[in-house]
N, C-alpha and C positions, 0 to 999 in steps of 0.2 A: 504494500500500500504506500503509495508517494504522495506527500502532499505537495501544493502546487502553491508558491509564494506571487501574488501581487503587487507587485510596486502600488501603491496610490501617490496621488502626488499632496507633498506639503506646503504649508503656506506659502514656506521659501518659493518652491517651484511652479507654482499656481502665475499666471500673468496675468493683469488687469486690462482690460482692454483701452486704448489710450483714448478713445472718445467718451469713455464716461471716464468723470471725474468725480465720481462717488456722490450720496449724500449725505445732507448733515442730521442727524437726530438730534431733536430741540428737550427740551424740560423747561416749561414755563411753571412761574411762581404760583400759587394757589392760598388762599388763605385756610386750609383744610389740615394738611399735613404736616408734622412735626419737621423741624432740620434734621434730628435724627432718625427718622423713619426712609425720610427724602435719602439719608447716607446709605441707611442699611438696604433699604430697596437698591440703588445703583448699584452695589457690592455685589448683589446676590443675583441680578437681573443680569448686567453688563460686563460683569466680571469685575470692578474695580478694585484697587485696594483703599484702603479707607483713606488716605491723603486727596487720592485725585475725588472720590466720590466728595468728600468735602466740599473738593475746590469748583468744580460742577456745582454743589447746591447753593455755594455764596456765593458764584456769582449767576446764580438762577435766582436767588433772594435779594439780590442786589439792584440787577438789570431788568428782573422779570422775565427774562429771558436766557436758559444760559445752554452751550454746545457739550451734548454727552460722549457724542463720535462722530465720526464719517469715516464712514464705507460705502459696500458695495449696496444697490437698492435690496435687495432679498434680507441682507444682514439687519439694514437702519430699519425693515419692516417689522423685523421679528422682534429688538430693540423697542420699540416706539408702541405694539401690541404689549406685549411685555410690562412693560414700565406702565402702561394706560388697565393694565388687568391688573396691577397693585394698587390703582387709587391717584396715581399719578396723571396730570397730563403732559401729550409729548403730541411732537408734531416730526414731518419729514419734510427737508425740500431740498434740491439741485443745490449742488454744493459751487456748481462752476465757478 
């Protein structure tokens, strides 16, 4: 019995296509939710570690506006669902 190994390919060797320029995933301010729920949600949603997830929520409590990533559109969708199913709101748009 042989098994049969497939390469997949890694982030490294994945290529973005140069006519998209990703989008941005937004986190706008709410009067609802705590600074720390807003941290802990980013961390566990986005992957953050708690400095950037921080730095995300103050200046989303700041600006009322603030940038959680840009990537690829699949990625900022799943992101922006995600964050909006915790109680958060988020928005997507062309990063160009």
């Amino acid at each position: 019995m042989s098994t049969q190994v497939i390469d997949k390919p890694t982030a490294k060797s994945e290529t973005k296509r140069k006519h998209d320029s990703g989008y941005r995933v937004l986190l706008h301010n709410d009067p609802f939710n705590t600074m720390e729920y807003v941290v802990l949600t980013l961390m566990e949603t986005v992957g953050m570690n708690e400095r950037q997830a921080v730095s995300v929520m103050m200046e989303t409590h700041t600006n009322g506006v603030g940038l959680v990533t840009t990537c690829a559109l699949e990625h900022a969708e799943f992101y922006c669902e995600s964050l909006k199913s915790k109680g958060l709101t988020s928005t997507i748009e062309p990063a160009d």
